[in-house]
C-alpha positions in Angstrom: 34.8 -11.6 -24.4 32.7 -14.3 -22.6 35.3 -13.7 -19.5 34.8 -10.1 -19.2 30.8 -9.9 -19.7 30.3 -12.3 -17.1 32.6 -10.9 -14.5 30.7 -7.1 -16.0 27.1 -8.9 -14.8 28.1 -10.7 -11.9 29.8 -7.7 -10.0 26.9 -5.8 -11.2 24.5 -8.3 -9.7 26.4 -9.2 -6.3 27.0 -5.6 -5.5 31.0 -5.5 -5.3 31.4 -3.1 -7.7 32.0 0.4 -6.5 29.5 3.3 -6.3 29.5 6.7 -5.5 27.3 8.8 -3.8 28.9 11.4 -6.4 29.7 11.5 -9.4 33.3 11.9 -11.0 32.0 15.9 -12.7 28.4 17.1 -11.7 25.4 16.1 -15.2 25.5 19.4 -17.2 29.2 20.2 -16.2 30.2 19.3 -19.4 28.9 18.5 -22.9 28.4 14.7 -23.3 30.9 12.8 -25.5 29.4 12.2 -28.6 31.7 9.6 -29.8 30.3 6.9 -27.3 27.3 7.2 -29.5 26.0 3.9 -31.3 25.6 -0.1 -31.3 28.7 -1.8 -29.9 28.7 -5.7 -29.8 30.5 -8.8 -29.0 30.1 -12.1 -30.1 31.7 -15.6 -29.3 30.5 -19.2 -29.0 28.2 -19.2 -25.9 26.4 -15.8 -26.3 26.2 -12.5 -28.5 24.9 -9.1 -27.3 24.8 -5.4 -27.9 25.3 -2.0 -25.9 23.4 0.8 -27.5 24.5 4.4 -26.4 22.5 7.5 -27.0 20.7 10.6 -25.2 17.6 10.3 -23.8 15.4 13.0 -25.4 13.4 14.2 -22.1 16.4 13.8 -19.1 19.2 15.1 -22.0 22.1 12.1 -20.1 23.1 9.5 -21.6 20.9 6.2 -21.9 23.0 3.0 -22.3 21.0 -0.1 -23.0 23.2 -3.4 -22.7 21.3 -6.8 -24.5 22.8 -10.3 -23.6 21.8 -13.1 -26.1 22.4 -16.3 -24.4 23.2 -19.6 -26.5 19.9 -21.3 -25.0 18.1 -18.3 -26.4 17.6 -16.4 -22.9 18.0 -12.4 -23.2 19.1 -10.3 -20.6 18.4 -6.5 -20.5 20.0 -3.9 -18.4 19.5 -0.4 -18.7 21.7 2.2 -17.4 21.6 6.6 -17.2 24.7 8.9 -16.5 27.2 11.2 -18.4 30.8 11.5 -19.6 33.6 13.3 -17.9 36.9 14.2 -19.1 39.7 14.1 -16.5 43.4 15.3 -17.7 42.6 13.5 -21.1 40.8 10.3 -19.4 37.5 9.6 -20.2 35.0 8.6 -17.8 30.7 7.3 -17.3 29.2 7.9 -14.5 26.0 5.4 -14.8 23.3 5.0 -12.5 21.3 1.8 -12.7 17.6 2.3 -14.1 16.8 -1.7 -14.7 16.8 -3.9 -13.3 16.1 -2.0 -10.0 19.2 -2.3 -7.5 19.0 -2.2 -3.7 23.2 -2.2 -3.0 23.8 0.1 -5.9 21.9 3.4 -5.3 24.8 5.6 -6.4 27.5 6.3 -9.7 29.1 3.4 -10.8 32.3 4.5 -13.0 33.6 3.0 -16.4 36.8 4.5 -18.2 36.7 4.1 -21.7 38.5 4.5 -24.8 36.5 5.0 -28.4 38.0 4.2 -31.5 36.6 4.4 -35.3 35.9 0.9 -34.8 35.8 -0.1 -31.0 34.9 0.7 -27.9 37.4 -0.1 -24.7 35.6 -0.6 -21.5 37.6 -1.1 -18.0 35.8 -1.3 -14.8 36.4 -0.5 -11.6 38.9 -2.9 -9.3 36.8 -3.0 -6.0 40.2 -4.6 -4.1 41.9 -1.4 -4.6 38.9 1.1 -3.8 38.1 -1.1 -0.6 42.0 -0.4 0.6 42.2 3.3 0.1 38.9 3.1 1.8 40.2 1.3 4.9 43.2 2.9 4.5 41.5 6.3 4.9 42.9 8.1 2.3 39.2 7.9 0.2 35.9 8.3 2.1 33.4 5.7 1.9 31.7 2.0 3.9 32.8 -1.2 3.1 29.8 -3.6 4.0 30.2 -7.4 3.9 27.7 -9.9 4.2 27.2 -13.8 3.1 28.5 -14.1 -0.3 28.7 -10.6 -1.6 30.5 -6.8 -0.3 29.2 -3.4 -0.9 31.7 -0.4 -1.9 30.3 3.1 -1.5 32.1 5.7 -2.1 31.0 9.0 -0.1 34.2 11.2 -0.8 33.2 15.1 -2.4 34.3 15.5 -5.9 37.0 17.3 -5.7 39.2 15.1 -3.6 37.2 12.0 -5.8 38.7 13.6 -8.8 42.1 13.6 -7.2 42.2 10.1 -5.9 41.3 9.1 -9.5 43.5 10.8 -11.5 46.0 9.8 -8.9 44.7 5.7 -8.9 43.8 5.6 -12.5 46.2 2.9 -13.9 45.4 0.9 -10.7 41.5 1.5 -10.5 41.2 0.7 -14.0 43.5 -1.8 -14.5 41.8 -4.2 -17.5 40.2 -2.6 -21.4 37.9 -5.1 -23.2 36.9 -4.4 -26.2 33.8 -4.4 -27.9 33.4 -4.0 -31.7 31.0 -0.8 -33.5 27.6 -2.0 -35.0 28.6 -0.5 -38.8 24.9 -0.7 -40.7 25.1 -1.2 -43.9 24.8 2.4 -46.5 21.4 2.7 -47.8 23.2 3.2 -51.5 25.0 0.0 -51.5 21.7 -1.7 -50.5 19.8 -0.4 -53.4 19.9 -2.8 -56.6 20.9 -1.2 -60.3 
């Protein structure tokens, strides 16, 4: 799990991850998935952390809080806002980063996922493939590189977005990780006879 929250941060940080200056459906479009809803974490030798999903009451999108718990007792926050869409029976988030602030990433960052009773599969996007179709010209976008990190944006309309994903999927989302679901304990079983 190490593995994949580490590569998740530092593509985040260096600004090689894709974005979009739209996202996969328009917020509103459709209903959000519910089934995201919770605590999801992970846990191995070096760190521990949670992602809480839920709606935020005033904006009505989804509000994704992700807490990294470092051996050495550091804690890293990073807070995220978007919505679900449903392509052809794929599930997708489109997140936007809220903290901390972004300069490269000013767009929709996509995230298919899968949801179980017990799990939650997360597989990011593969920038080498995105940056080809862009250079390729069969997906609109800029490909900016400077010293030590590369920007994807992504400036293709939806509808031909959409297509290119559905089209891409197994290549654009080539990796699930898993994180496990935060079960609380039942009030009941807490209580003592």
């Amino acid at each position: 799990m190490r593995y994949f929250l580490i590569i998740f941060s530092i593509i985040f940080l260096l600004g090689c991850v894709p974005h979009s200056d739209n996202p996969i459906t328009t917020p509103g479009e459709e209903k959000i998935d519910s089934s995201i809803f919770g605590t999801w974490f992970w846990k191995d030798e070096n760190e521990s952390g949670y992602i809480h999903i839920g709606l935020d009451e005033e904006s009505k999108l989804l509000r994704l809080l992700m807490l990294d718990f470092e051996r050495d007792g550091e804690i890293e926050i990073s807070e995220f806002s978007g919505h679900t869409s449903l392509l052809e029976g794929n599930r997708y988030l489109n997140l936007k980063w809220v903290r901390p602030a972004q300069d490269k990433i000013t767009g929709y960052m996509f995230i298919k996922y899968v949801v179980s009773a017990s799990s939650l599969g997360i597989a990011l996007m593969d920038s080498n493939i995105v940056e080809t179709a862009i250079k390729k010209g069969s997906l609109k976008g800029k490909v900016e590189k400077d010293a030590g990190s590369s920007s994807v944006r992504i400036t293709e309309g939806q509808e031909k977005l959409r297509k290119f994903i559905l089209r891409k999927d197994k290549d654009i989302f080539p990796e699930m990780k898993y994180v496990k679901k935060l079960e609380l304990p039942n009030k009941r079983s807490e209580q003592t006879p």
